[in-house]
C-alpha positions in Angstrom: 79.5 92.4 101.4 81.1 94.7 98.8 80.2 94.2 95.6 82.6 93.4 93.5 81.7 94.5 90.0 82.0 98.2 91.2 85.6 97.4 92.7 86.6 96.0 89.7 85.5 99.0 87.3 87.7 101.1 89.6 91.0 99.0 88.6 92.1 98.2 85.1 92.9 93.9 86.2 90.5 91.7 84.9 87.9 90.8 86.7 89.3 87.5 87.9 92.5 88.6 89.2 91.0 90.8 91.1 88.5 88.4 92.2 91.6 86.0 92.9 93.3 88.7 95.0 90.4 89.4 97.2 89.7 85.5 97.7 93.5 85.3 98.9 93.4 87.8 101.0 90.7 86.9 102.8 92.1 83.6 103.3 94.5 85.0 105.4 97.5 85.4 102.7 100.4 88.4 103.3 100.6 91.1 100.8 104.2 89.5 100.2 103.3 86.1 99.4 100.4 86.8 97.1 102.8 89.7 94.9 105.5 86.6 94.6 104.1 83.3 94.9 100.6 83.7 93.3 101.6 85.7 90.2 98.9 83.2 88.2 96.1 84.3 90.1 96.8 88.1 90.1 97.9 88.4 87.0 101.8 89.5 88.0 100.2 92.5 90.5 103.0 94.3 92.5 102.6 95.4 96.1 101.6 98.6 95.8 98.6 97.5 93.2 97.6 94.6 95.2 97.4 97.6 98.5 95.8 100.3 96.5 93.1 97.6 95.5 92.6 96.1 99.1 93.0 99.2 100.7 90.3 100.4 98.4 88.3 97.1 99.3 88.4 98.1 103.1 87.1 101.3 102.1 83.8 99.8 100.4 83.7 97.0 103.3 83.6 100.1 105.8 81.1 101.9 103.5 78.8 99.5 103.4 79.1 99.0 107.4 79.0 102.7 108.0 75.6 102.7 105.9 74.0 99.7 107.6 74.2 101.3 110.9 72.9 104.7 109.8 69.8 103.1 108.3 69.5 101.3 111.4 69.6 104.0 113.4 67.1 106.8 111.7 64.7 103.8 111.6 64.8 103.3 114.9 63.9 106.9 115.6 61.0 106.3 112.9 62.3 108.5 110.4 63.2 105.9 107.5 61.7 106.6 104.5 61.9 104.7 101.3 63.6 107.7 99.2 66.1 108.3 102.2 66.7 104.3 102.4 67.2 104.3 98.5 69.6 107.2 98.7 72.2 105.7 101.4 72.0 103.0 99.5 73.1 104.4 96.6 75.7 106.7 98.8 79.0 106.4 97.3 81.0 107.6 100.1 81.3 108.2 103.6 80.7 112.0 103.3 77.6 111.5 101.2 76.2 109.2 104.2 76.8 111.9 106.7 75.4 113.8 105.0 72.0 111.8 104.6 72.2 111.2 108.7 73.1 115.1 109.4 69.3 115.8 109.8 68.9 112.5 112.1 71.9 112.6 114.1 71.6 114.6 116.9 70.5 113.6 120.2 69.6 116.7 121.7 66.4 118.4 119.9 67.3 121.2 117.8 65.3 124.7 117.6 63.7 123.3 114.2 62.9 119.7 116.1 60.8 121.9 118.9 59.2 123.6 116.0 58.2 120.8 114.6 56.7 119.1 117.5 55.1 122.4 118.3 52.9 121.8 114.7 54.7 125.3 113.0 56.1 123.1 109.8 52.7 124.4 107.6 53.8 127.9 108.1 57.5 127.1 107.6 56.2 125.2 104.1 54.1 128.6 103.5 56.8 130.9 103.4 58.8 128.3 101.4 56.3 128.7 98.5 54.8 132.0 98.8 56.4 135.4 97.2 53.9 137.3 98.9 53.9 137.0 102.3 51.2 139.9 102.9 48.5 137.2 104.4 51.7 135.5 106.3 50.4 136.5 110.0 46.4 135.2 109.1 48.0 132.1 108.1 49.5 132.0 110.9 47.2 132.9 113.3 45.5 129.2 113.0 49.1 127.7 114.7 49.4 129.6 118.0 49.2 126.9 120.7 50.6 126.4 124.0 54.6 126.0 122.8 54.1 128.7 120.4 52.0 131.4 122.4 51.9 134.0 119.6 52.9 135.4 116.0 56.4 136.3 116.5 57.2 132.9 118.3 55.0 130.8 115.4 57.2 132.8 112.8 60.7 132.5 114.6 59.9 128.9 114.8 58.9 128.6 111.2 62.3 130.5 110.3 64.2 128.0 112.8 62.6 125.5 110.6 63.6 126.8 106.7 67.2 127.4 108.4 67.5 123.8 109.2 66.1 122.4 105.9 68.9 124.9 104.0 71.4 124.3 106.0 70.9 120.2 105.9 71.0 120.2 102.0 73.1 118.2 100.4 73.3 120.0 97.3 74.0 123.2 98.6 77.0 121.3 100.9 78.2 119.8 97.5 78.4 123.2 96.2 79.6 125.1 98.6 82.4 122.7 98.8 83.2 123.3 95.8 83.6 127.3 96.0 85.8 126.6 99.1 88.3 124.4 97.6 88.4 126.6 94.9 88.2 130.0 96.0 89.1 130.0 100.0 91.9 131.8 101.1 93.8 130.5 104.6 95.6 133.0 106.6 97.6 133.0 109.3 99.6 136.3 111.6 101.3 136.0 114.8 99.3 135.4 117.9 101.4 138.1 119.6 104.2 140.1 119.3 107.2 137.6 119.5 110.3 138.8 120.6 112.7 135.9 119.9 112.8 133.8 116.8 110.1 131.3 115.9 110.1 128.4 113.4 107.0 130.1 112.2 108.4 133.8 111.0 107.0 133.0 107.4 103.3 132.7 108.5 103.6 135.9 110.6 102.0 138.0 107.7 100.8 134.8 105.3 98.2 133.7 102.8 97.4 131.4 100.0 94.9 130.0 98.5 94.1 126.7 99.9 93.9 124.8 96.2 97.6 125.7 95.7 98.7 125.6 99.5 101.4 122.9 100.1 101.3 120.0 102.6 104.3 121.2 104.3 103.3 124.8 104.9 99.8 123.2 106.1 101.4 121.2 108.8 103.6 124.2 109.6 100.3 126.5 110.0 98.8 124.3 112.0 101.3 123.0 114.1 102.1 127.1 114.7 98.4 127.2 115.7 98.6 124.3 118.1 101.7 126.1 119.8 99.7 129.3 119.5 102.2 131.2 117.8 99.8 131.7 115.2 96.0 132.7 114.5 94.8 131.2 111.3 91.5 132.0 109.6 89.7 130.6 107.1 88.6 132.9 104.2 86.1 133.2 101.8 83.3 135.9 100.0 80.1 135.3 102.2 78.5 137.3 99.6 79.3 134.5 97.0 78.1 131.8 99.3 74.9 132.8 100.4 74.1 134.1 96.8 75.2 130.2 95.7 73.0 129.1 98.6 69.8 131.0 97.4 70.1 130.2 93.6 70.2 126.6 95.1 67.2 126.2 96.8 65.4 128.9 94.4 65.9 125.9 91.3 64.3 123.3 94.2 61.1 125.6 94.3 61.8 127.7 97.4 59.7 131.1 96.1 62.0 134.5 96.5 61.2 136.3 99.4 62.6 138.8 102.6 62.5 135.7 105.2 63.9 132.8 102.8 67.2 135.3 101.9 67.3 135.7 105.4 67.2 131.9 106.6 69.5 131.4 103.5 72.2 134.1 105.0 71.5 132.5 109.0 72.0 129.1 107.4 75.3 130.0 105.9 76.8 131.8 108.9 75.6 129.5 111.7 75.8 126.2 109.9 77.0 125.6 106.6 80.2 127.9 107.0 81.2 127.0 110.1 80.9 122.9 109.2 82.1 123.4 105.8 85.5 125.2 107.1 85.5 122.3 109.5 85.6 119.7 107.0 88.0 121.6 104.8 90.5 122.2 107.5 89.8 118.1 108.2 90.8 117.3 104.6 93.7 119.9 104.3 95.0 118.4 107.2 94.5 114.9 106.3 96.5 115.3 102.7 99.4 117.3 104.2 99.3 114.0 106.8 99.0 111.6 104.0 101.5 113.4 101.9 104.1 113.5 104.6 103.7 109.4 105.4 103.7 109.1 102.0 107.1 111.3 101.3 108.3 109.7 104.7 107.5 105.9 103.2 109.4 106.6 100.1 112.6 108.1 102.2 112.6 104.9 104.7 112.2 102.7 101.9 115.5 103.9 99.8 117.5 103.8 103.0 116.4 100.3 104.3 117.4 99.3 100.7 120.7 100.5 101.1 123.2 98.0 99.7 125.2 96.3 102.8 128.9 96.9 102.8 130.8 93.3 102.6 134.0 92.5 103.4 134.6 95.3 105.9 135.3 95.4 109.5 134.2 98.9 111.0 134.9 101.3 113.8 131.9 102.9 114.5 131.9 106.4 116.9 129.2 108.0 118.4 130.5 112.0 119.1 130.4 113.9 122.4 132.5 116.5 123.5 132.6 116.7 127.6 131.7 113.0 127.7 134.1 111.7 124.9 133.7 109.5 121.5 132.3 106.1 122.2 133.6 104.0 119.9 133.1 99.8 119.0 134.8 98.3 116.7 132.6 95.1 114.7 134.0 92.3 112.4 132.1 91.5 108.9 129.4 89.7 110.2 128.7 92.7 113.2 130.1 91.1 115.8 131.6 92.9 118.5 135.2 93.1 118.5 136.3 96.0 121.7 134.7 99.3 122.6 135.3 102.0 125.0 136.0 105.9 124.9 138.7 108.3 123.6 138.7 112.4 124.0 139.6 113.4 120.5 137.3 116.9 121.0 137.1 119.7 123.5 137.2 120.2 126.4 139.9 117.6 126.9 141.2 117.3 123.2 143.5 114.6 124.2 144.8 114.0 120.5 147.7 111.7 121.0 146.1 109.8 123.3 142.4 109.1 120.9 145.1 108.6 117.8 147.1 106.0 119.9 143.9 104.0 120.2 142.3 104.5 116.7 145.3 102.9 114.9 145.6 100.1 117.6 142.0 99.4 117.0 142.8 99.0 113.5 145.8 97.5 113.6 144.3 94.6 116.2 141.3 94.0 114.2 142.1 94.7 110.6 139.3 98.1 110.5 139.5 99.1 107.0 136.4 101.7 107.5 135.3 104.0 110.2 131.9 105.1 110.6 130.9 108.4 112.3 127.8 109.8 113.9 126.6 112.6 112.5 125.3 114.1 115.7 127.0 116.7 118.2 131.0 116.9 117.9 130.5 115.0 114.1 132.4 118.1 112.5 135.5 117.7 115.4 135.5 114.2 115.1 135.3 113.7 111.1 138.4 116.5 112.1 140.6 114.2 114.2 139.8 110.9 111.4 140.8 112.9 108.7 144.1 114.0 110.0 144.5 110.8 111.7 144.4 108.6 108.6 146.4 111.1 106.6 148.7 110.7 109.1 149.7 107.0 109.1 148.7 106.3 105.2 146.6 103.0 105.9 144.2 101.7 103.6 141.4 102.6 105.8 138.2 105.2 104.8 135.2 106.5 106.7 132.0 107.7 105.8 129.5 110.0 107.9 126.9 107.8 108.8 122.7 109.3 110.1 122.8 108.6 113.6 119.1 109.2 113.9 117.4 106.6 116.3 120.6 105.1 117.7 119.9 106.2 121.1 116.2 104.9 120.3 117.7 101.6 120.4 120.4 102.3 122.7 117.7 102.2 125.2 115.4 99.7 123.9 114.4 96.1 125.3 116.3 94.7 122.0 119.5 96.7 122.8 119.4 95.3 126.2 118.9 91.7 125.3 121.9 92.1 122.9 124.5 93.5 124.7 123.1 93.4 128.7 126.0 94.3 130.3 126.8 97.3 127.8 126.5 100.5 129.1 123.9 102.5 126.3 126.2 104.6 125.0 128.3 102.0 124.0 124.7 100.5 122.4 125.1 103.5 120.1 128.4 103.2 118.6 127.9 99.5 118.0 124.7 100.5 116.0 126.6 103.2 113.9 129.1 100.9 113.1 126.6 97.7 112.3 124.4 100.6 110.1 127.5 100.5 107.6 127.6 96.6 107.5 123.7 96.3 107.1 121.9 99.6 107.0 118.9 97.1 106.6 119.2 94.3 109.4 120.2 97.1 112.0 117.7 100.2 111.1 114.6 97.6 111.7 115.4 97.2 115.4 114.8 100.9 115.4 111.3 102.7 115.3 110.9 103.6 112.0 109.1 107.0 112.8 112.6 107.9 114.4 114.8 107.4 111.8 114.8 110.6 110.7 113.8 110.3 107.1 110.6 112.1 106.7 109.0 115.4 106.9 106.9 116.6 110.4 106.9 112.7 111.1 105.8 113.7 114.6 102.7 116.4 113.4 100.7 113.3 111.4 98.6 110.7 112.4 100.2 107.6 114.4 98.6 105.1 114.0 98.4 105.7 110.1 102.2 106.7 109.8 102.9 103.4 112.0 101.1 101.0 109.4 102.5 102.8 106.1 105.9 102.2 108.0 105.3 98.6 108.8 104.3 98.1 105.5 107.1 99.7 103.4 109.6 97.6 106.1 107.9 94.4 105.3 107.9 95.0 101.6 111.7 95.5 101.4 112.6 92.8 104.4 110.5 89.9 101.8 111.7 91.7 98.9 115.5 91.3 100.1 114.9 88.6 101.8 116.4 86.8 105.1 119.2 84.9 106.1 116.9 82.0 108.1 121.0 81.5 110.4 122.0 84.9 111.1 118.8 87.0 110.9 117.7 88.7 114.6 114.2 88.5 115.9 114.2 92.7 114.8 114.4 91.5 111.4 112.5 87.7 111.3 109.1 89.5 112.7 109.2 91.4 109.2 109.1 88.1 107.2 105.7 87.5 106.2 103.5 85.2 108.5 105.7 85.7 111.1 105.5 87.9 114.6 108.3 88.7 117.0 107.2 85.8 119.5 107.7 83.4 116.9 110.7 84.7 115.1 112.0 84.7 118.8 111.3 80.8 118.9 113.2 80.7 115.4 116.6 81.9 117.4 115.9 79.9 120.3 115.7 76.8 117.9 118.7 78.0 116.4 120.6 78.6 119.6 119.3 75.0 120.9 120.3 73.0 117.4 122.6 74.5 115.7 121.6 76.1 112.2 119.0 75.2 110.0 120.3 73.1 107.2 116.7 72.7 105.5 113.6 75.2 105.4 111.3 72.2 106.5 112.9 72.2 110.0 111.1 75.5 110.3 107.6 73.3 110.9 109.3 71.4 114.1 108.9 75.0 115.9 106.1 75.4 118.2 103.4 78.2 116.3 104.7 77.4 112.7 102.2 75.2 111.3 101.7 74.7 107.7 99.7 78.0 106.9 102.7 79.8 108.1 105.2 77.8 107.0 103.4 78.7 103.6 103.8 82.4 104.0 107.1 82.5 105.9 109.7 79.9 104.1 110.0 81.3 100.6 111.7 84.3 102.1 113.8 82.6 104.7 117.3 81.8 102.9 119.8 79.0 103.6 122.9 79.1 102.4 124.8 76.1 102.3 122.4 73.4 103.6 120.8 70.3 102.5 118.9 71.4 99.5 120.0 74.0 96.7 116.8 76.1 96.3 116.5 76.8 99.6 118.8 79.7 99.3 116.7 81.9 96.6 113.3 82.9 96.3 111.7 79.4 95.3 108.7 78.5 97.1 109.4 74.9 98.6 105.8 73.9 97.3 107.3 74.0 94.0 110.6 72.1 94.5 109.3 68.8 92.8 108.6 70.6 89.4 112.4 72.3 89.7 113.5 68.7 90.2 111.9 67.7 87.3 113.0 70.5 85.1 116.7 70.4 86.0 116.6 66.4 85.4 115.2 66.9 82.3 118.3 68.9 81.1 121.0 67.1 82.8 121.9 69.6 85.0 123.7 69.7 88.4 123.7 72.5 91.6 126.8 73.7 90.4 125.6 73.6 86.7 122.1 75.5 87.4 122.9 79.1 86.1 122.9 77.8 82.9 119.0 76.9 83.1 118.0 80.4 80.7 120.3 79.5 78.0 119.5 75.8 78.0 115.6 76.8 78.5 115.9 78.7 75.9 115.9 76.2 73.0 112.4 74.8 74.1 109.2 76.6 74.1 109.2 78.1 77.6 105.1 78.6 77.8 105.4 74.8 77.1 107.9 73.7 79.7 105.8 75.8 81.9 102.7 73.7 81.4 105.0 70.1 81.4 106.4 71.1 84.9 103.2 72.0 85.9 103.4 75.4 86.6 102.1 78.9 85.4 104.3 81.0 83.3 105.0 83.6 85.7 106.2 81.2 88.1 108.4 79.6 85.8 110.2 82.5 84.8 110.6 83.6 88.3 111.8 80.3 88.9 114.5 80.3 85.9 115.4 84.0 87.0 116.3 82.6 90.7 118.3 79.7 88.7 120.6 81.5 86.8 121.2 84.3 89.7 121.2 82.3 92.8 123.2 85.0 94.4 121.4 88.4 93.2 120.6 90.6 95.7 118.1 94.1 94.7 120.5 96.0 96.1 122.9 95.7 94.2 122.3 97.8 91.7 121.6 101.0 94.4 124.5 103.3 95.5 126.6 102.4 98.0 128.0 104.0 101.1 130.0 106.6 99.9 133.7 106.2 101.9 136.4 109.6 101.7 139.6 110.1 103.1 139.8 114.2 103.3 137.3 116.4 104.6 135.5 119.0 103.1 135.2 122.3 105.2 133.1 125.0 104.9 135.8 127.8 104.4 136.4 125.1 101.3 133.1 126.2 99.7 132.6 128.8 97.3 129.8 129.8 94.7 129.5 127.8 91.7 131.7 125.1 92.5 130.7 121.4 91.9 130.8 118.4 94.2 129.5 115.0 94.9 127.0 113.9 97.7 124.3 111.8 98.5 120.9 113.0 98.5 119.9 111.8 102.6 116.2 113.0 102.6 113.5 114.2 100.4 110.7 116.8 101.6 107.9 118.6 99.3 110.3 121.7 98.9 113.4 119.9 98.2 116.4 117.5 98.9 118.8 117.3 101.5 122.3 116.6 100.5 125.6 115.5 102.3 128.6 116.9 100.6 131.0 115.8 103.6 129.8 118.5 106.4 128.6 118.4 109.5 125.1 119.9 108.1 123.5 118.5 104.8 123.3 121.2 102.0 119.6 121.8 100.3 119.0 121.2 96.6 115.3 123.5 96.6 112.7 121.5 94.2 112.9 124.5 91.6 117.1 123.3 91.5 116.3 120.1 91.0 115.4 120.1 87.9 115.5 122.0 84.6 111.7 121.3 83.3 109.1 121.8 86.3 108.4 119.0 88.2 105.6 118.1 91.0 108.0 116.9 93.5 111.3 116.3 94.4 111.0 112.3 94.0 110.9 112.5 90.4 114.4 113.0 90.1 115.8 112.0 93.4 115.6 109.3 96.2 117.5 109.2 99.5 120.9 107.1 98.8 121.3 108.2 95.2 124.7 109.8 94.7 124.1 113.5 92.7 126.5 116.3 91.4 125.4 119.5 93.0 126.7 122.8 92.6 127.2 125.2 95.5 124.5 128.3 95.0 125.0 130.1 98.3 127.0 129.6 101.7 125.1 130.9 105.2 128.4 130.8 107.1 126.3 132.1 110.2 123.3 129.7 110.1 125.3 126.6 108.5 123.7 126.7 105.5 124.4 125.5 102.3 122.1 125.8 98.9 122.9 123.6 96.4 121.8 122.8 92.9 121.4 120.3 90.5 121.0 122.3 87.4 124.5 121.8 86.5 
């Protein structure tokens, strides 16, 4: 059990909040629910404080675990001592344990372990405290026996012995540590001589110290070694290390002498280097991977909270040029309207033809936006839109939308339940259109690792880039909440306490009934019982049903005390924004306590009162719609422009100003003071100025700046 008084010290909560939050999560609450609906108990904590504290309370729970089975295990082999015992105890991390059980871990017998069972340990303890060594062999004479038949095996043994003990001590690991994180150098040069062009051409002739190497460059490094397109070496002054090692074990009362500077310089070289550069190429790895997720987190979070576009019907295209532009057209709510294909590009550049179509799509269905993949044939196609609309002068824009992970879904199980008879291409231009309508409800049917957000996404751990995903999608899904009678099972299984199988029981219900006109029908669906009905129904929304408060973020356990407090001043549902100002002439701590609940609940509830239709989007950029197109014969140096920042990496931001390729803003453009990284100043969706630094006509390149 992890004791709780050394979590606490770690956070800056009070005590009880965080014993609250750990008591709530054990009993089975969602990180959602607790950051909204149990404000009392954690004292207001957000998500990412609640997470950082649990996550941190998983660590401990794993710690303790981890150090359980290692005393276990070196008892069982008899080796237990008090002091070792004390000191996993007292082990404050994993790394610290491992290296307690180093010594014990092994299951094959090591040179030292045949030493020792051979009786040579007095003559390795000899040397050890000895500066003369002159009446070494006489000593040593007394432990020749039948595993060690004479001097130079007793000796060789002994040394096997001192070689172990250095290169097992945790002091000298701690230290040498330190020098390598400090001080070590990576390198990297081309495995061979390439002839064409590599991703890698940077590294060919590279190094940097590894303290001020960034994640990016590591996963570049050594994902070129992986390919084997590079070597990469690990650096540092052996001279430096062995000296550290010596000056070590000289303070612990080793006595300075030709065989312990020799055992000191084996243990370096055959052990301690070779683990240590392990471990540092472990770590290096696992911050560039965290990094990444992390960078890759932020990104999908900014898009998934990309405000939905109302009031529009769209005609989405997906781009091609030998098999044409699948289009679908969808009304406001992204249903289906027509779809097929038109040959606006080479090789068949049937014009006429794809312009007859577009404007009798938007003339049947009242399109008043197009949306465009912004995959092969985008430039072409953006080409033929442009001169199409200018053409006929209707009140109709389009925007250039990421078509990343449309053919993902194209070809998923959830594509193929919603439109079975669709061929998958068609899938595609359905989803580029419906991205426009409701980045949001359509980019969660989607993997999130293929959405196209991140930085070497497919180079870092799955399993850990999967949960960080899951996470930031459920955060935003509970944050903005669900429509309980148009929501898909893609987007219900994000809602907290629920799972696909039962948010697929949710549409069945709906398909069977009709749509829900109460939350509390919710609990007549087989696999919603009251626990779930207690994490789930304050983020389902209804909007026009039986009961007022189940369209906003008001938990239905606390609909009697909302009652009470809108009797109390008179006011009916359509009078109910005016709660704050009325509230406001009574002391709201006390109302609080009189309604019976705590004061952050109150004030979330008198928030959700007086902006029953607020949505946290609203106050991010929108889709950004154009009628003309920008080419890149229009570009020149210095010139300023609009965009929309699209993704965020360590070295910089990707920006679309209107081309087929996004431009880059590098991180030292960002800014005019010196930042860290790139999302200090920018997220993806924000709308920027930029102006154009250089154009790569050639490579399609475009840098940009922001230090207008």
């Amino acid at each position: 059990m992890v004791d709780l008084d050394s979590l606490i010290k770690e956070f800056t909560f009070p005590k009880k909040n965080v014993e609250n939050l750990i008591a709530l999560y054990l009993d089975g609450n969602t990180v959602p629910f607790i950051a909204r609906y149990r404000k009392e108990q954690t004292g207001a904590m957000d998500e990412i404080q609640i997470r950082n504290i649990l996550e941190r309370y998983e660590y401990l729970e794993n710690l303790n675990k981890r150090k359980e089975e290692v005393i276990k295990n070196i008892d069982e082999k008899g080796k237990l001592t008090d002091k070792l015992k004390l000191a996993l105890q007292k082990a404050a991390t994993l790394t610290e344990v491992e290296d307690l059980y180093a010594p014990y871990k092994s299951k094959k017998k090591t040179k030292a372990d045949i030493a020792r069972e051979a009786g040579i340990e007095p003559v390795a303890e000899y040397i050890k405290t000895h500066n003369d060594l002159s009446e070494l062999e006489n000593f040593a004479k007394d432990y020749i026996n039948e595993k060690a038949a004479d001097i130079d095996t007793v000796l060789s043994m002994a040394r096997d012995i001192i070689t172990e003990d250095i290169g097992h001590n945790i002091n000298i690991k701690n230290r040498l540590r330190e020098i390598y994180n400090k001080n070590a150098v990576i390198s990297s040069a081309a495995a061979e001589d390439f002839q064409e062009r590599t991703p890698y051409e940077a590294y060919y002739e590279f190094e940097e110290k590894i303290k001020t190497l960034p994640p990016h460059r590591v996963l570049a490094i050594f994902r070129g070694e992986r390919e084997h397109v590079l070597k990469v070496k690990l650096n540092i002054d052996e001279e430096t290390c062995i000296n550290t090692v010596l000056a070590i074990i000289y303070e612990e009362g080793y006595k300075h002498n030709k065989i312990i500077e020799k055992c000191a310089g084996r243990a370096f070289k055959t052990m301690l280097s070779s683990s240590i550069e392990l471990e540092i190429r472990s770590e290096l790895r696992q911050n560039a991977e965290e990094r990444a997720i992390h960078v890759f987190g932020d990104n999908l979070k900014s898009l998934l909270m990309t405000p939905p576009v109302k009031g529009r019907s769209v005609l989405g295209l997906d781009p091609a040029y030998k098999t044409g532009c699948k289009y679908a057209a969808v009304d406001e709510t992204g249903k289906l309207l027509t779809y097929g294909v038109i040959y606006p590009t080479p090789p068949q550049s049937d014009y006429e033809g794809s312009k007859k179509k577009v404007i009798e799509i938007i003339n049947k269905f009242n399109i008043n936006a197009i949306s465009i993949g912004n995959g092969t044939a985008s430039r072409e196609t953006e080409e033929f839109v442009a001169k199409v609309l200018s053409e006929i002068q209707l009140n109709v824009e389009y925007t250039i939308v990421n078509e990343a992970g449309a053919s993902v879904y194209s070809a998923s199980e959830v594509a193929a339940k919603e439109f079975p008879d669709l061929d998958v291409t068609i899938r595609g231009a359905i989803s580029i259109a419906r991205r426009v309508i409701d980045p949001l409800a359509e980019l969660v049917k989607i993997e999130p690792r293929s959405i196209g957000v991140g930085m070497y996404q497919h180079d870092v751990n799955k399993k850990k880039l999967e949960n960080t995903l899951q996470t930031v999608v459920e955060d935003v899904v509970n944050n903005v909440g669900v429509n309980l009678n148009t929501a898909s099972p893609s987007l219900l299984q994000y809602v907290s306490g629920l799972n696909y199988s039962i948010a697929e029981k949710i549409v069945k219900f709906r398909e069977d009934n009709g749509i829900f006109i109460n939350r509390n029908q919710l609990l007549k669906i087989a696999g919603i019982g009251e626990s779930i009905f207690k994490q789930c129904a304050g983020f389902l929304k209804i909007y026009g049903g039986d009961e007022m408060l189940d369209s906003m973020f008001i938990h239905p356990e606390t609909y009697d005390a909302v009652h009470t407090l809108l009797n109390r001043f008179n006011l009916t549902v359509k009078e109910v924004g005016l709660i704050r100002k009325v509230a406001k002439t009574n002391n709201l701590n006390k109302l609080a306590e009189e309604t019976g609940l705590g004061i952050y609940t109150f004030n979330d509830i008198i928030e959700n009162l007086e902006k029953p239709d607020r949505d946290v989007r609203d106050s991010i950029d929108p889709v950004i719609f154009k009628k003309s197109i920008v080419n890149l014969d229009d570009l020149k140096p210095s010139m300023v422009i609009s965009g929309k920042v699209t993704n965020i990496v360590d070295f910089g931001a990707f920006v679309d100003i209107g081309l087929k390729n996004d431009g880059l803003v590098h991180i030292s453009e960002l800014s005019e003071s010196y930042i860290k990284h790139p999302s200090e100043v920018v997220k993806v969706g924000q709308k920027v100025q930029v102006m154009v630094i250089d154009i790569d006509k050639e490579r399609g390149r475009i840098s940009l700046s922001m230090r207008i």
